[in-house]
Each structure stands twice: as structure tokens, then as C-alpha cells.
N, C-alpha and C positions, 0 to 999 in steps of 0.2 A: 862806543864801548859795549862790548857785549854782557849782556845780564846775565846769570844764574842764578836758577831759582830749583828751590827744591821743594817736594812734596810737604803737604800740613798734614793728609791724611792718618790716622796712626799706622804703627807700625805691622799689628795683626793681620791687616788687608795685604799688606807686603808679605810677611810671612805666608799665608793663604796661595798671596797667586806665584810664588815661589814652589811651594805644595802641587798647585796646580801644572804651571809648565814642565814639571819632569814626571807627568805623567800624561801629559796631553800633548801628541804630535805636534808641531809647526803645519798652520796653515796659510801659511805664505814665505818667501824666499824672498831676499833683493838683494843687490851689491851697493856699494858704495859707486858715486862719479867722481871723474876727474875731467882735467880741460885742457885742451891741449891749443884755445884758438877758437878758432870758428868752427865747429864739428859740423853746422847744420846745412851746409848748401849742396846741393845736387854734385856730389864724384866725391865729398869727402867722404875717407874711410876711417872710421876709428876702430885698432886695432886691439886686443890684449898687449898691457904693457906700455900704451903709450898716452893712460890716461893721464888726468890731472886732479887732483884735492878739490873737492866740492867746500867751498868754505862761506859760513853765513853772513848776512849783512850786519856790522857795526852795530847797529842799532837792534840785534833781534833779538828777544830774550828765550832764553835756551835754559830746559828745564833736565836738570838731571834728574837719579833714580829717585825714586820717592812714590809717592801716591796723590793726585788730583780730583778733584771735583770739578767736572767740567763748566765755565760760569762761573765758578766762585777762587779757584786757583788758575785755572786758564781758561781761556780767551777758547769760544769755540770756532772749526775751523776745519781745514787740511793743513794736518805736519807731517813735516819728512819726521822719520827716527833714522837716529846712526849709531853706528857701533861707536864706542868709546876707544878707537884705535884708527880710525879711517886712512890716518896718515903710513902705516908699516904695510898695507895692501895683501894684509893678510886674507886669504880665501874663507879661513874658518871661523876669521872674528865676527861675531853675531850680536845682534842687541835685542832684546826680546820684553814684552809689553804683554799686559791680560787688559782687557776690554770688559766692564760689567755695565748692564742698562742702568742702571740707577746706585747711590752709595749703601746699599744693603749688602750687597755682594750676590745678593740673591741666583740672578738671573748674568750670566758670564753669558757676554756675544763668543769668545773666545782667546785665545792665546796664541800671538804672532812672534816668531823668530824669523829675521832681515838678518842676511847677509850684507854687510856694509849699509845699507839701507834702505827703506820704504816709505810707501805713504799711506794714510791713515786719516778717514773724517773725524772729527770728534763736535758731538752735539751734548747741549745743555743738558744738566742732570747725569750724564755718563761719569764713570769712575775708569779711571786709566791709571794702570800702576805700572812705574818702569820697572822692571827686573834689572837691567842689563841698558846702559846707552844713553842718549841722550835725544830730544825733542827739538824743534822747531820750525813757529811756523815756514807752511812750504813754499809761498811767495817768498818770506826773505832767506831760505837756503842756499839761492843760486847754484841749483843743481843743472849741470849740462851733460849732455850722452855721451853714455858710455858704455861697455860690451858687458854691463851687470848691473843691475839695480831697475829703480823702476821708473818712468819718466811720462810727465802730462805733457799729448801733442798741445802748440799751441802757447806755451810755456817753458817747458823745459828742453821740448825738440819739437822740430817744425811739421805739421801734417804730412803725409804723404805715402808715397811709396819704398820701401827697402829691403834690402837684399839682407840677411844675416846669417851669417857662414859659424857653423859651432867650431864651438875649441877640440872638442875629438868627438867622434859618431855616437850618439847617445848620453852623453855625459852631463847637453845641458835641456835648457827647454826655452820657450814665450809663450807670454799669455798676454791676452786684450781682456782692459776693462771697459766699463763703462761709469762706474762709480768705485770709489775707493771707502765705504764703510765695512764691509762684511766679507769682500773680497769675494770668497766661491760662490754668493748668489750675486754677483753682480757680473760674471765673466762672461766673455764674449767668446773666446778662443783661447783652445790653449792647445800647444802643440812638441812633444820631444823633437830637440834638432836631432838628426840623422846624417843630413845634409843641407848646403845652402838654401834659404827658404827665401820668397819675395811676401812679404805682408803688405796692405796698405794699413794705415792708422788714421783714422780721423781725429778731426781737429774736437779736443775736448778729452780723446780716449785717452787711457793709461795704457803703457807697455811695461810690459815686466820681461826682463830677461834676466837669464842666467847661465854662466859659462861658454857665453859666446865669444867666439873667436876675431869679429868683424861686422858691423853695422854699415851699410852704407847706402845714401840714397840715392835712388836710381829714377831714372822719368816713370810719372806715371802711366 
């Protein structure tokens, strides 16, 4: 049975980082995954449109919009966020999260908007308020690759080498992390597609794509 659970924090912190995000750009992007199978072995290709509904495990408890204390309402961690719409494969649906150090509100690490969805550390004493979407942890989201969103080698796709062909020349992009709290200081590479690219990804790394047309892996 999947749990839902909603924020205790009050509501002012919600209003606040409501305030906040529609004046503070998105520093980060993801898509939602689907599954269509075994996506991860050397020649398969996953295309736009042939993905499948990333869907959580039974047992995982899944926090909608509200406001958290990290440690005292959830568990600290890495969670995917997802749009509240995953299943309609809407391009524009978003789910969006503000991140503060501590529950003063003081000090905001920042304000993330995921297309379909992302990942996210969260450590003790942090304040996380959902705007927009829904949480959980990212061991039990069973998320597998797909041509948008963001994915741990090693977990969610296998290390390696691949090819990724954008959806039209400039339209989308990837980036490599290294760590998923802060995002822009933890990034490895980030690159607009133009044209098919070969990346390798090690085992541990994040990728993030967006509006790719084709993933697929190739020998290293």
C-alpha cells in the first residue's frame, strides 16, 4: 500500500516559497520515465514516445505538497520528485520544490522546477516545501531510462557508454553530475544537443536529459 503523507510545517513557509518560485528562475529541469522492458543492454534504443510510467514501490511512502522538516517529517535521503500528472506525458507539466538550510527559512539553497521529474539529497535539519508534485524516496521509485528526466548510473541505468540523438537541433540539452544536492556546484558537464552526441557516464554519476529524441548504448 502506498502511503501519503502531507507536510506539518505551517502554511506561511508554503506561501513564502510560492512567493519565491515565481520570481526565481528554475535551476534545474527533468522529465518524467517510462519502461518499455529492458531499456539497459548494449543496442537498445529508447525512443521519444515509447516510453513507460515510472511507478513507486507498494510500500513507499509518498509525500505530497505541504512543507517538511527534514528528520522529523521525512526520513533523510535521495528522492525522485514528479509532476502530479506523470501518466498524460505532458511536456509542460512540472512539479516544483524550494530547498531552505535549516526551518527558519532564512538561508534558501534554492528553487527547483522538474519536468516530469528529478532527483534531490535531502539532509537533517533542511526544510523542503512542495509547491507543485509529489516526493519519493529514489531507491523505491523504480525509475528506468528514458529520453527526459534524470537518471543514477548504476541504479536506474547501467554505466557506460551512449549515443543521444536530440529531438530537433538545439531544442534540448544533458548534463552530468556528480552529486544531486545543489545541482549547478556539483556538475560535471553540461552540453546543448545540436546533434547526436556519445557521453560515457560512470557508475554513481547522474544524467539529466532533456528533449532527447534517442538514448542508446553503444560499446565503450
Amino acid at each position: 500500500m502506498v502511503r501519503f503523507k502531507q507536510g506539518t510545517k505551517g502554511a506561511g513557509a508554503l506561501i513564502l516559497a510560492l512567493a519565491l518560485a515565481s520570481s526565481c528562475p528554475a535551476v534545474s529541469w527533468a522529465g518524467e520515465t517510462e519502461n518499455t522492458g529492458n531499456t539497459m543492454g548494449s543496442g537498445n534504443i529508447m525512443e521519444t514516445g515509447q516510453n513507460g510510467q515510472a511507478e513507486a514501490s507498494a510500500d513507499a511512502a509518498v509525500y505530497g505538497p505541504g512543507s517538511y522538516v527534514i528528520g522529523e517529517d521525512m526520513l533523510p535521503g535521495e528522492y525522485a520528485v514528479f509532476t502530479e500528472e506523470p501518466s498524460e506525458q505532458n511536456a509542460y507539466s512540472t512539479c516544483t520544490i524550494t530547498l531552505y538550510k535549516d526551518d527558519t527559512d532564512e538561508r534558501r539553497i534554492g528553487t527547483f522546477q522538474f519536468q516530469h521529474h528529478g532527483l534531490i539529497t535531502l539532509y537533517k535539519g533542511q526544510h523542503l516545501v512542495i509547491t507543485k508534485g509529489y516526493a519519493v524516496e529514489a531507491d523505491r521509485a523504480n525509475i528506468t531510462l528514458g529520453t527526459t528526466g534524470m537518471y543514477k548510473a548504476g541504479r536506474d541505468m547501467e554505466p557506460g557508454t551512449y549515443r543521444i540523438t536530440p529531438l530537433t537541433s538545439g531544442s534540448g540539452y544533458y548534463a552530468l553530475y556528480h552529486d544531486v544536492r545543489y545541482y549547478y556546484d556539483y556538475i560535471d558537464e553540461y552540453a546543448a544537443l545540436f546533434e547526436p552526441v556519445t557521453v560515457h557516464i560512470a557508475d554513481g554519476q547522474y544524467l539529466e536529459l532533456y528533449d532527447a529524441r534517442s538514448i542508446e548504448r553503444v560499446p565503450d
